[in-house]
C-alpha positions as CSV (number, residue, x, y, z in Angstrom):
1,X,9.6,12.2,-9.6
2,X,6.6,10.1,-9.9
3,X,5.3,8.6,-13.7
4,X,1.4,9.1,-12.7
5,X,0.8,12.3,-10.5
6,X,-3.2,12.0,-10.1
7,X,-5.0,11.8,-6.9
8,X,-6.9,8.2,-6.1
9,X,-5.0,6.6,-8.7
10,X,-3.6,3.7,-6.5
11,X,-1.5,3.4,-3.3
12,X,2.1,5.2,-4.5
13,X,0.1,7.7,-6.2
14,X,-2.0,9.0,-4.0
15,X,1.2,8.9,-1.2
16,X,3.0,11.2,-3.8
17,X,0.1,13.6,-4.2
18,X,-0.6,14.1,-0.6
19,X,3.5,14.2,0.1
20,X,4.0,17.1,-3.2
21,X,0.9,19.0,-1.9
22,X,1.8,18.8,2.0
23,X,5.4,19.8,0.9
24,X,4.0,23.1,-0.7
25,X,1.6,23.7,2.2
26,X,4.4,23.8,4.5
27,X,6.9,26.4,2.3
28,X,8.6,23.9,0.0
29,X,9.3,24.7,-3.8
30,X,8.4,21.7,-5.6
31,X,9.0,20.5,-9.1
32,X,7.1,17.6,-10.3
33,X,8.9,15.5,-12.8
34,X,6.0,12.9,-14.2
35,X,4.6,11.3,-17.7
36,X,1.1,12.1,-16.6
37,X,0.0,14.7,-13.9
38,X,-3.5,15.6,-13.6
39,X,-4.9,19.3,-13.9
40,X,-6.2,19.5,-10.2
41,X,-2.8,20.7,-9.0
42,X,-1.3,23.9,-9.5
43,X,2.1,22.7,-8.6
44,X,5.2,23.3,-11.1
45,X,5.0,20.4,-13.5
46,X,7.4,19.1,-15.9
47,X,5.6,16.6,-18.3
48,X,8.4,13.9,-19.7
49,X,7.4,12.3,-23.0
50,X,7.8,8.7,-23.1
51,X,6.2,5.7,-24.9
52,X,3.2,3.8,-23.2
53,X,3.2,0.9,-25.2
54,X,5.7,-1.4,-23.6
55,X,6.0,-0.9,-20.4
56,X,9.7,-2.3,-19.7
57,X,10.5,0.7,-22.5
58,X,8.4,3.2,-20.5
59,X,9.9,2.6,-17.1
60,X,13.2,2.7,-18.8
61,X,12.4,6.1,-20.7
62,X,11.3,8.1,-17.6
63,X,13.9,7.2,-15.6
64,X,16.6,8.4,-18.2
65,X,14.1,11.6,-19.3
66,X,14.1,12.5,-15.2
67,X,17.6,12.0,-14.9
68,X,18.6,14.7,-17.5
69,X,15.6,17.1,-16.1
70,X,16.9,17.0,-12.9
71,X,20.6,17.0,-12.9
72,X,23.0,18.7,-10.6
73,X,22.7,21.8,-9.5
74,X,19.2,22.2,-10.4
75,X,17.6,21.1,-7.3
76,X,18.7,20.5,-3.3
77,X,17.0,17.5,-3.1
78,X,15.4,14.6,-5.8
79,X,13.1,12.2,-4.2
80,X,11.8,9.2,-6.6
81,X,8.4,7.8,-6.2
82,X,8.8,5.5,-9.1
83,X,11.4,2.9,-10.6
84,X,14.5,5.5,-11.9
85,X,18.4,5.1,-11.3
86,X,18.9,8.6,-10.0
87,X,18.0,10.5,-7.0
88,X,19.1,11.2,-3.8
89,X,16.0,9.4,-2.2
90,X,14.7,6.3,-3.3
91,X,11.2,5.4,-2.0
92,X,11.2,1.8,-2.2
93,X,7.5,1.9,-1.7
94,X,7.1,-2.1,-3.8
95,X,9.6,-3.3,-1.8
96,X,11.9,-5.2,-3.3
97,X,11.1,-7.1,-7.1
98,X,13.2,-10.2,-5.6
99,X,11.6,-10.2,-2.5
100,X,8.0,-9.9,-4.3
101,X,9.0,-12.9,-6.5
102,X,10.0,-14.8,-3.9
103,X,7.2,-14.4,-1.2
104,X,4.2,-14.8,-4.3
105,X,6.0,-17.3,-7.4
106,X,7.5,-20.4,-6.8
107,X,9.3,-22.8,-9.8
108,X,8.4,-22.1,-13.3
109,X,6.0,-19.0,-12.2
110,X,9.2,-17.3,-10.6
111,X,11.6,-18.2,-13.0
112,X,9.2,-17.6,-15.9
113,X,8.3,-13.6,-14.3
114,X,11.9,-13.0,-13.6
115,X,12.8,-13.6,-17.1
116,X,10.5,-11.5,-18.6
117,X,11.3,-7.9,-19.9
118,X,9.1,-6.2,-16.9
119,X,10.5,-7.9,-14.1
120,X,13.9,-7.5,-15.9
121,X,14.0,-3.5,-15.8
122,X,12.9,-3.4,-12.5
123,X,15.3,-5.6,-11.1
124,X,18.1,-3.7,-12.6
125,X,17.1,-0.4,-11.6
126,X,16.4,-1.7,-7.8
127,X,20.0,-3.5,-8.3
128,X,21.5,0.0,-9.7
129,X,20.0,1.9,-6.7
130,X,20.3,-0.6,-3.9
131,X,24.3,-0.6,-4.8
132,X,24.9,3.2,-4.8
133,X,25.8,4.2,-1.3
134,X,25.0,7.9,-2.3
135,X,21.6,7.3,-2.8
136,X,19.2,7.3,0.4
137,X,16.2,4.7,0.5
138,X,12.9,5.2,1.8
139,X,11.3,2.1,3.6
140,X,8.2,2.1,5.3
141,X,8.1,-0.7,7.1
142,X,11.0,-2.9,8.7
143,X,9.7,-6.2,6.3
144,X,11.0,-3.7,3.4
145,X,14.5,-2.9,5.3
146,X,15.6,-6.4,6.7
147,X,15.2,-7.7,2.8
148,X,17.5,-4.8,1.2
149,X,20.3,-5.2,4.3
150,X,19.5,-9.4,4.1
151,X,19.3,-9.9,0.1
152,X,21.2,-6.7,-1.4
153,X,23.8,-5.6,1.2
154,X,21.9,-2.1,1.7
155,X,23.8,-1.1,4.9
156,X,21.2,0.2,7.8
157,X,22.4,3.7,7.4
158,X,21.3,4.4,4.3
159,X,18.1,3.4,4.7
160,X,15.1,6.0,6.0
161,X,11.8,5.0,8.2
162,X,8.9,5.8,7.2
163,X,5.4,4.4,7.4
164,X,2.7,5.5,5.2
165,X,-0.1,8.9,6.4
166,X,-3.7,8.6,6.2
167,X,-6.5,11.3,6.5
168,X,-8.1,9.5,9.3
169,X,-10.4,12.1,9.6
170,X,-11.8,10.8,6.4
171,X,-12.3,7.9,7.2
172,X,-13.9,8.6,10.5
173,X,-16.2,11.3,9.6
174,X,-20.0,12.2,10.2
175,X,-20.2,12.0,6.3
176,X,-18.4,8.3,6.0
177,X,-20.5,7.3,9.1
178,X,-23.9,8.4,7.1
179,X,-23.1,6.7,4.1
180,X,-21.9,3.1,5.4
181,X,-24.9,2.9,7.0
182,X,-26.9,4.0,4.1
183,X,-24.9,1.5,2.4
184,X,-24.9,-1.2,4.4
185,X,-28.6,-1.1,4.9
186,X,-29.0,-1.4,0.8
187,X,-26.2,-4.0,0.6
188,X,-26.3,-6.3,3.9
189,X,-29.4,-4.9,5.9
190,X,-29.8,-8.5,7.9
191,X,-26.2,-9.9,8.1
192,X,-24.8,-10.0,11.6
193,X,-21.3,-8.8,10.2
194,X,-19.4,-7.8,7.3
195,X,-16.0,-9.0,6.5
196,X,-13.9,-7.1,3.8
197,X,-11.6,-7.7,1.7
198,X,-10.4,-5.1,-0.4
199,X,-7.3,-4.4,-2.9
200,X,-5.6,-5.3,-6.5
201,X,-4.4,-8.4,-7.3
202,X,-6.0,-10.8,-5.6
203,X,-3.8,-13.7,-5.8
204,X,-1.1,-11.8,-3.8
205,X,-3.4,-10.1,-1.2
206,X,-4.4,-13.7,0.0
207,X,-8.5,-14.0,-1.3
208,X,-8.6,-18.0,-1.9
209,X,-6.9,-18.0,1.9
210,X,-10.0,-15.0,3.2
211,X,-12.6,-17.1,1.0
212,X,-11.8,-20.4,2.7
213,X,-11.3,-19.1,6.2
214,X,-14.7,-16.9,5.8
215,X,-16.6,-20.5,4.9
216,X,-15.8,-21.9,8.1
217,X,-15.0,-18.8,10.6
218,X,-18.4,-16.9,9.9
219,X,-21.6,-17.0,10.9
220,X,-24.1,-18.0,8.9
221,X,-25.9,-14.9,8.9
222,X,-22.5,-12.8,7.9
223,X,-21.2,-11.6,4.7
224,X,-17.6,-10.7,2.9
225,X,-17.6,-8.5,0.6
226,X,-14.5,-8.4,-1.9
227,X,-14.0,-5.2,-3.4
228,X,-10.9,-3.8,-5.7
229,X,-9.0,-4.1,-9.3
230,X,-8.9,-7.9,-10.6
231,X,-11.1,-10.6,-12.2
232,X,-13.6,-12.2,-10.4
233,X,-14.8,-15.5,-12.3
234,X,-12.1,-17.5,-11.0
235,X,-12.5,-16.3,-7.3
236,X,-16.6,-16.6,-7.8
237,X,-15.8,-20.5,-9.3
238,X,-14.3,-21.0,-5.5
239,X,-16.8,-19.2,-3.4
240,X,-19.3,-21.6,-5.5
241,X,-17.4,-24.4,-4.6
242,X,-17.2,-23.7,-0.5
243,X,-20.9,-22.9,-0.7
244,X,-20.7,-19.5,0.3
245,X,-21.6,-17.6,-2.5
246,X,-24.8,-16.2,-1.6
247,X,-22.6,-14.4,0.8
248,X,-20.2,-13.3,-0.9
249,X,-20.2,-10.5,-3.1
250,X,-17.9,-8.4,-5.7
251,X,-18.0,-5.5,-5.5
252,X,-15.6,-3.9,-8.1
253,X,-14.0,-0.7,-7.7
254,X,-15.5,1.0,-5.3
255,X,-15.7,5.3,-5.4
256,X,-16.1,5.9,-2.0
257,X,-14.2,3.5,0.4
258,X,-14.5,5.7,3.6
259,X,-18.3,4.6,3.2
260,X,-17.3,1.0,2.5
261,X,-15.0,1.2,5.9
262,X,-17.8,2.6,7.7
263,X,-20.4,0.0,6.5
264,X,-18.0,-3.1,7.2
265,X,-17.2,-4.7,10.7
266,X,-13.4,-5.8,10.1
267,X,-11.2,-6.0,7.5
268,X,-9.8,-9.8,6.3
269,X,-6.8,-9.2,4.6
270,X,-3.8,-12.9,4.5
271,X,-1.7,-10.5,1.8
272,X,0.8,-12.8,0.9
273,X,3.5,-9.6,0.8
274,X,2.4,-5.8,1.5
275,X,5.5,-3.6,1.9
276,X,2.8,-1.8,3.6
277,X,-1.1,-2.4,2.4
278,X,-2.8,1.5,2.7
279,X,-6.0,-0.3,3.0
280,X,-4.7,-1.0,6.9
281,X,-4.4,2.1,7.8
282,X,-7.4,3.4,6.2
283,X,-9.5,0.4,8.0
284,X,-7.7,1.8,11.2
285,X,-8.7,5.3,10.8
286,X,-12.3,3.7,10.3
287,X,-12.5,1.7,13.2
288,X,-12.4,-1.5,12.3
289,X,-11.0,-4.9,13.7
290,X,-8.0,-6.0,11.3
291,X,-6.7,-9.1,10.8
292,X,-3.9,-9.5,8.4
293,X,-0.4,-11.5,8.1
294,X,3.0,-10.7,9.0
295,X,3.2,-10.0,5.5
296,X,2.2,-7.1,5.2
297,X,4.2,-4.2,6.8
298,X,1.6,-1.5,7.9
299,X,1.1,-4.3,10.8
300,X,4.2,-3.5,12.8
301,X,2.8,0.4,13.1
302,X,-0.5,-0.3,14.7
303,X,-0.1,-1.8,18.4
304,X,-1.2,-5.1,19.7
305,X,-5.1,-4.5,18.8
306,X,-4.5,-5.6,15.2
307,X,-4.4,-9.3,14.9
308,X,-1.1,-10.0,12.9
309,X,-0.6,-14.1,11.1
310,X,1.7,-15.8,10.7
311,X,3.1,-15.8,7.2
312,X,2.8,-19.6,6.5
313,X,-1.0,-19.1,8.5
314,X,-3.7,-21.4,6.6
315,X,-7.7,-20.8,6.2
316,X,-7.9,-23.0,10.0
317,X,-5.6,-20.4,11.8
318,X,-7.4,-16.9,9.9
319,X,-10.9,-18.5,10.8
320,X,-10.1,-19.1,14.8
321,X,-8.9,-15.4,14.3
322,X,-12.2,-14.5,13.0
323,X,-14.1,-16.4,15.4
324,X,-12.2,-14.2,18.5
325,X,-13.8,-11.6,17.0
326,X,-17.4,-12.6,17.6
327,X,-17.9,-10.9,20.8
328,X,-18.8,-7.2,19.9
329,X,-17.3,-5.6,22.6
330,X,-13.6,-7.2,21.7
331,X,-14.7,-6.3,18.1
332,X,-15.5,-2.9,19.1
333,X,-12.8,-2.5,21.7
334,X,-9.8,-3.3,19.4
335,X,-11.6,-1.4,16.2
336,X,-11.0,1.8,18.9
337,X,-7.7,1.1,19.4
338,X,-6.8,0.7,15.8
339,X,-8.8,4.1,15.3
340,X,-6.5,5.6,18.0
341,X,-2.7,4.4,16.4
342,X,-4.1,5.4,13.0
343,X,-4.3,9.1,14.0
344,X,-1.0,8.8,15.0
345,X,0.1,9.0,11.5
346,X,-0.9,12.1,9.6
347,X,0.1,13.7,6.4
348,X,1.7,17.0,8.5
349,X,3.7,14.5,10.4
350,X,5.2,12.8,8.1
351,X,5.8,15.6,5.7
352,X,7.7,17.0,8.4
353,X,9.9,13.9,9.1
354,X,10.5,13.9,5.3
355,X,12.0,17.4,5.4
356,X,14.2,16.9,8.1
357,X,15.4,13.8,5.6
358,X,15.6,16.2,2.7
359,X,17.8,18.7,5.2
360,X,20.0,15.5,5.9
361,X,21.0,15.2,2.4
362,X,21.7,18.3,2.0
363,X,23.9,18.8,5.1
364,X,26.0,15.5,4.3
365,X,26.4,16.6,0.7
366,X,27.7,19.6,1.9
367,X,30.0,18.2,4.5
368,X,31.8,15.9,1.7
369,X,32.3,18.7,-1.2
């Protein structure tokens, strides 16, 4: 069950299209159960009519719409890729909504969110989920599982391990390699390195922290390029005021980000919480250096060669990080590395692992009846 089922649509999106089509490539019988599913797959679909308007209605709608198309006996398994109350597997893919509100609002911007009807639907069906011991939960990172055992009494067992897959071959190939440098000839064909910084929602993925560490950990001759989903004036307004934007540029939503990878030297990214940032990976599988924070999940799967923050890190502590990575060969060095654990995690893999999940529900269902 997933609400958007299009490919390159954003992070949980694109996880459930490569899971559903993996699934089928290795002999499952799938049944998509979505609001929106795009014509490029030839997988059963099941389009649920709901309202679009309001999207505290719309969340509510598909989760009761899936729950009648998929009760028992219909399926073996019902795996959840989206805010609904019933399934057997719960991806907690967001994390948790308290843990999110806690790590990114403080006082009246907390209060003020969890008040509101949005925040209000997902709390309740995370808070319907998290308290029904028959229902498994998908983490994929440890940051995701020590806040629903810490802050909603999930017990360990119930919870799965996970971490994200990524194409690395992608990301690493003679195509991507062509194209960054095409690109970074047109873009940045005299700066000594790139910095990126790339996602939605800026505010939470850290970019007045990456701005302020970039004006004093860079050279002069470097760039940062900022590229993703958000609004730019504000974030422009302080790169004018550190008097670095001539260096800086915004790039928008950018097409083809294995090209963006390969034109870049390291990815900046001080997330302020990232049950697991994709971006990571997919920098990995490029070969870049990574420096991130401890708040972001997809850290904890990538060996010592990423450079991991502190969460309560400042702009001082992210630029002496950026300034270790002056020396090409330790830039080049721990890019390899990166490139090396990101393979690690493939699409087959973890399809694999998720089927032996699937065949654990199953088998414990049947041991209780």
């Amino acid at each position: 069950m997933i609400e958007r089922f299009v490919p390159g649509a954003g992070g949980v999106e694109n996880v459930a299209w490569q899971v559903a089509h993996e699934l089928a490539r290795q002999g499952e019988e799938i049944t998509l159960i979505t609001r929106d599913a795009s014509a490029d797959t030839q997988l059963a679909t099941e389009i649920v009519p709901v309202p679009t308007f309001w999207q505290p209605l719309r969340i509510s709608r598909f989760s009761l719409s899936a729950a009648d198309r998929t009760r028992p006996p219909r399926f073996d398994v019902v795996h959840s890729f989206s805010h609904t109350r019933h399934q057997d597997l719960f991806r907690a893919g967001g994390g948790s909504q308290r843990d999110h509100l806690r790590r990114n609002f403080e006082g009246f911007a907390r209060a003020y969110r969890r008040a509101s009807p949005r925040y209000r639907v997902r709390l309740d069906t995370e808070r319907h989920v998290f308290e029904r011991s028959s229902q498994r939960i998908q983490c994929s990172s440890s940051l995701v599982s020590r806040a629903l055992m810490t802050d909603h009494g999930v017990c360990a067992d119930r919870i799965f391990m996970l971490p994200n897959a990524v194409d690395a071959g992608t990301f690493s190939s003679h195509k991507a390699i062509v194209a960054g440098q095409q690109l970074r000839q047109e873009r940045a064909p005299t700066a000594r390195s790139v910095w990126l910084f790339t996602g939605s929602g800026w505010h939470r993925k850290g970019l007045a922290i990456a701005l302020e560490a970039f004006a004093t950990g860079a050279y002069a001759e470097d760039r940062f390029w900022v590229a993703g989903r958000d609004e730019s004036a504000p974030w422009q307004k302080q790169a004018h005021a550190l008097g670095i934007a001539d260096r800086v540029d915004f790039l928008g939503e950018w097409s083809d980000m294995p090209a963006l990878y390969q034109a870049a030297d390291a990815l900046l990214l001080p997330t302020r919480y990232d049950p697991f940032a994709n971006v990571t990976l997919e920098a990995a599988a490029a070969g870049l250096a990574i420096i991130t924070s401890a708040g972001n999940g997809a850290a904890e799967w990538l060996g010592e060669a990423i450079q991991v923050m502190n969460e309560d890190a400042g702009p001082a502590e992210y630029a002496k990080a950026m300034k270790s990575l002056r020396n090409e060969e330790t830039k080049h060095s721990r890019g390899a590395d990166l490139a090396r654990h990101a393979r690690q995690y493939d699409w087959p893999h973890h399809v694999e692992a998720l089927r032996k999940e699937y065949a654990h529900i199953v088998s414990s269902r049947t041991r209780t009846v």
